[in-house]
C-alpha positions, 0 to 999 in steps of 0.5 A: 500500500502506498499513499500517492503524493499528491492526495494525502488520503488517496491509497493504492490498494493494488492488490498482490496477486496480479503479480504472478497471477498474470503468469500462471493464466498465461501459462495455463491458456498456452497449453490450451487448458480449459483449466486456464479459464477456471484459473482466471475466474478464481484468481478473479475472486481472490483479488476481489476478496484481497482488495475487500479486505484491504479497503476494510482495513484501512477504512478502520484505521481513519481518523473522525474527519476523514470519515466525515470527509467521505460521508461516513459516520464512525459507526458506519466505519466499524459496520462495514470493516467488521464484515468478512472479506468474502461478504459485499 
């Protein structure tokens, strides 16, 4: 995670799973796989479910007026970073 220079409360939440990701579904396509298709729909998944739990995260650890900034109260905070990660 990174926070960009020139938005102090803009964070790269990037998750870490393209980096190998890409190589594997690659791989998997070039040998004609169907499996390559199963492969990408789950790596799919496993981004959303990593990016989700990230935000999550560092939504809990704002402070009171960055959350009044993005329109959320501290409670609304709490409700939504207390949910699982494999939960929309």
């Amino acid at each position: 995670m990174n926070i960009t220079n020139n938005a102090p409360y803009c964070i790269d939440t990037k998750p870490v799973l393209p980096r190998f990701a890409a190589a594997l579904v690659e791989a998997a396509h070039g040998a004609g796989l169907w499996i390559g298709f199963v492969m990408t729909a789950v790596l799919n998944v496993l981004i959303a479910w990593q990016t989700r739990a990230t935000q999550r995260r560092l939504l809990d650890g704002q402070s009171g007026h960055v959350l009044r900034d993005m329109g959320l109260s501290r409670e609304d905070a709490i409700r939504e970073s207390i949910k699982p990660f494999w939960r929309a």
